[in-house]
C-alpha positions in Angstrom: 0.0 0.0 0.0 1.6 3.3 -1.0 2.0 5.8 -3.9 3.6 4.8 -7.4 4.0 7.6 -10.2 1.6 10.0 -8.1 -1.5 7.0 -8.0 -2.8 5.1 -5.2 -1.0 1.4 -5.3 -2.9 -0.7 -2.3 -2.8 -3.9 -1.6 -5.1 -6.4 -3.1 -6.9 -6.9 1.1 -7.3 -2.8 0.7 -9.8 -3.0 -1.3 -12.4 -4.4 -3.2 -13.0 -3.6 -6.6 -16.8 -4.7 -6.9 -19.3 -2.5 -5.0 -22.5 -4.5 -3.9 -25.1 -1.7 -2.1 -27.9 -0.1 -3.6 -27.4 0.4 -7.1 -27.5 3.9 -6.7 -24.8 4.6 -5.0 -21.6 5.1 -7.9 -18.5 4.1 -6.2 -15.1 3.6 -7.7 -13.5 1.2 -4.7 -14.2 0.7 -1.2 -11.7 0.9 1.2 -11.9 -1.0 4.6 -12.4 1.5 7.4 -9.4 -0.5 9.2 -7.3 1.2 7.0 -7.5 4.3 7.7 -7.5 3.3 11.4 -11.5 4.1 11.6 -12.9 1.1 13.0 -14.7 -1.7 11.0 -16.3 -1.6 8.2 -16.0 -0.1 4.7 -15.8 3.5 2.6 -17.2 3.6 -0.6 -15.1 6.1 -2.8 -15.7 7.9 -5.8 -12.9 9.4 -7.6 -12.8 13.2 -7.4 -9.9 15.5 -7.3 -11.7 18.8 -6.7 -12.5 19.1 -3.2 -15.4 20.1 -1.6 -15.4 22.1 1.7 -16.9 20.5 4.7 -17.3 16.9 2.5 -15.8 13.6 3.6 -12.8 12.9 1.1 -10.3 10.1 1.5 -6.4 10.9 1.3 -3.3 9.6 2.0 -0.6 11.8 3.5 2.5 11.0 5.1 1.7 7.1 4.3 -1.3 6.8 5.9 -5.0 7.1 4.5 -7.3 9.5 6.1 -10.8 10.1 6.1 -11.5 14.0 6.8 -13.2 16.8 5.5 -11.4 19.8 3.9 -11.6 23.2 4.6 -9.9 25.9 2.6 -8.1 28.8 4.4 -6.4 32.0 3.6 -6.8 32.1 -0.3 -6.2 28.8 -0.6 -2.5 28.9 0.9 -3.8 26.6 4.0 -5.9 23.3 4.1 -7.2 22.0 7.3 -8.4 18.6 7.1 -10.7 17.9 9.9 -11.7 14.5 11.2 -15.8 14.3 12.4 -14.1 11.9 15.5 -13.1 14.6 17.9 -10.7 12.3 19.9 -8.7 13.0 16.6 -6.7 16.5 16.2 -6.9 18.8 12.8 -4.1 18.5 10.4 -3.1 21.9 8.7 -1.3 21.8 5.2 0.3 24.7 4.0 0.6 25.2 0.3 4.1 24.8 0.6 3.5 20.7 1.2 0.6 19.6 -0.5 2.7 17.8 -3.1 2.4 15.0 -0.3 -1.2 15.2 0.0 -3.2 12.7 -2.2 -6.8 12.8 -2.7 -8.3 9.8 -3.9 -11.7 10.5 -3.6 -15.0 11.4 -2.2 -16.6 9.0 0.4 -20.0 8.1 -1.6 -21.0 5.9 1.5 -19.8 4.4 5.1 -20.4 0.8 5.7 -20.2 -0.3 9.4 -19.8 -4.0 10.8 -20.9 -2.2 14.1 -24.6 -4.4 15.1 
Protein backbone atom coordinates (compact mmCIF):
# COMPACT_ATOMS: atom_id res chain seq x y z
CA UNK A 1 0.00 0.00 0.00
CA UNK A 2 1.56 3.30 -1.01
CA UNK A 3 2.00 5.83 -3.90
CA UNK A 4 3.56 4.81 -7.38
CA UNK A 5 4.01 7.59 -10.23
CA UNK A 6 1.59 9.96 -8.14
CA UNK A 7 -1.49 6.95 -7.98
CA UNK A 8 -2.79 5.10 -5.20
CA UNK A 9 -1.02 1.43 -5.33
CA UNK A 10 -2.89 -0.69 -2.30
CA UNK A 11 -2.79 -3.89 -1.57
CA UNK A 12 -5.13 -6.42 -3.08
CA UNK A 13 -6.85 -6.89 1.11
CA UNK A 14 -7.26 -2.76 0.68
CA UNK A 15 -9.79 -3.01 -1.26
CA UNK A 16 -12.40 -4.45 -3.16
CA UNK A 17 -13.04 -3.57 -6.57
CA UNK A 18 -16.81 -4.65 -6.86
CA UNK A 19 -19.31 -2.47 -4.96
CA UNK A 20 -22.48 -4.48 -3.93
CA UNK A 21 -25.08 -1.70 -2.12
CA UNK A 22 -27.91 -0.07 -3.56
CA UNK A 23 -27.40 0.39 -7.14
CA UNK A 24 -27.46 3.86 -6.66
CA UNK A 25 -24.83 4.62 -5.02
CA UNK A 26 -21.59 5.15 -7.86
CA UNK A 27 -18.51 4.05 -6.19
CA UNK A 28 -15.13 3.60 -7.67
CA UNK A 29 -13.53 1.24 -4.68
CA UNK A 30 -14.20 0.74 -1.19
CA UNK A 31 -11.67 0.94 1.19
CA UNK A 32 -11.87 -1.05 4.62
CA UNK A 33 -12.36 1.50 7.38
CA UNK A 34 -9.35 -0.49 9.23
CA UNK A 35 -7.30 1.16 7.04
CA UNK A 36 -7.54 4.29 7.73
CA UNK A 37 -7.54 3.31 11.41
CA UNK A 38 -11.48 4.12 11.62
CA UNK A 39 -12.91 1.12 13.00
CA UNK A 40 -14.72 -1.71 10.98
CA UNK A 41 -16.31 -1.65 8.23
CA UNK A 42 -16.01 -0.08 4.68
CA UNK A 43 -15.82 3.51 2.56
CA UNK A 44 -17.22 3.59 -0.57
CA UNK A 45 -15.09 6.12 -2.81
CA UNK A 46 -15.66 7.93 -5.81
CA UNK A 47 -12.89 9.40 -7.64
CA UNK A 48 -12.77 13.21 -7.43
CA UNK A 49 -9.91 15.46 -7.34
CA UNK A 50 -11.69 18.81 -6.75
CA UNK A 51 -12.46 19.14 -3.17
CA UNK A 52 -15.37 20.10 -1.63
CA UNK A 53 -15.36 22.07 1.73
CA UNK A 54 -16.93 20.47 4.65
CA UNK A 55 -17.34 16.93 2.53
CA UNK A 56 -15.83 13.64 3.62
CA UNK A 57 -12.81 12.88 1.14
CA UNK A 58 -10.33 10.06 1.53
CA UNK A 59 -6.40 10.94 1.29
CA UNK A 60 -3.34 9.62 2.02
CA UNK A 61 -0.62 11.81 3.49
CA UNK A 62 2.51 10.97 5.06
CA UNK A 63 1.66 7.09 4.28
CA UNK A 64 -1.30 6.78 5.89
CA UNK A 65 -4.99 7.12 4.55
CA UNK A 66 -7.30 9.53 6.09
CA UNK A 67 -10.76 10.08 6.15
CA UNK A 68 -11.45 14.01 6.75
CA UNK A 69 -13.21 16.75 5.48
CA UNK A 70 -11.38 19.85 3.93
CA UNK A 71 -11.58 23.16 4.60
CA UNK A 72 -9.89 25.93 2.61
CA UNK A 73 -8.09 28.79 4.42
CA UNK A 74 -6.42 31.97 3.62
CA UNK A 75 -6.85 32.06 -0.28
CA UNK A 76 -6.17 28.82 -0.61
CA UNK A 77 -2.54 28.94 0.92
CA UNK A 78 -3.79 26.63 4.00
CA UNK A 79 -5.87 23.34 4.09
CA UNK A 80 -7.21 22.01 7.34
CA UNK A 81 -8.42 18.55 7.14
CA UNK A 82 -10.73 17.90 9.86
CA UNK A 83 -11.75 14.49 11.21
CA UNK A 84 -15.84 14.29 12.43
CA UNK A 85 -14.11 11.94 15.46
CA UNK A 86 -13.10 14.59 17.94
CA UNK A 87 -10.71 12.25 19.89
CA UNK A 88 -8.69 13.02 16.62
CA UNK A 89 -6.70 16.53 16.25
CA UNK A 90 -6.92 18.77 12.82
CA UNK A 91 -4.14 18.50 10.45
CA UNK A 92 -3.14 21.95 8.73
CA UNK A 93 -1.32 21.83 5.21
CA UNK A 94 0.35 24.69 3.99
CA UNK A 95 0.64 25.15 0.28
CA UNK A 96 4.15 24.81 0.56
CA UNK A 97 3.46 20.68 1.22
CA UNK A 98 0.55 19.63 -0.54
CA UNK A 99 2.72 17.76 -3.09
CA UNK A 100 2.41 15.04 -0.25
CA UNK A 101 -1.21 15.15 0.01
CA UNK A 102 -3.16 12.72 -2.23
CA UNK A 103 -6.79 12.80 -2.66
CA UNK A 104 -8.32 9.78 -3.90
CA UNK A 105 -11.66 10.50 -3.63
CA UNK A 106 -14.98 11.44 -2.22
CA UNK A 107 -16.57 9.02 0.36
CA UNK A 108 -19.98 8.09 -1.55
CA UNK A 109 -21.02 5.88 1.47
CA UNK A 110 -19.78 4.36 5.06
CA UNK A 111 -20.45 0.84 5.71
CA UNK A 112 -20.19 -0.31 9.44
CA UNK A 113 -19.76 -3.98 10.84
CA UNK A 114 -20.88 -2.22 14.06
CA UNK A 115 -24.58 -4.42 15.15
Amino acid sequence: TGFENGRPVLSESSYELSVNLDTSVKADFILPLQDIRCGNGSVYVRRQKKLEDGVPFVFYYKNRFLLRQPYRYANETLLLLRSSDPQKSDIEIPKSERKDLHILGKVIAIKSNVL
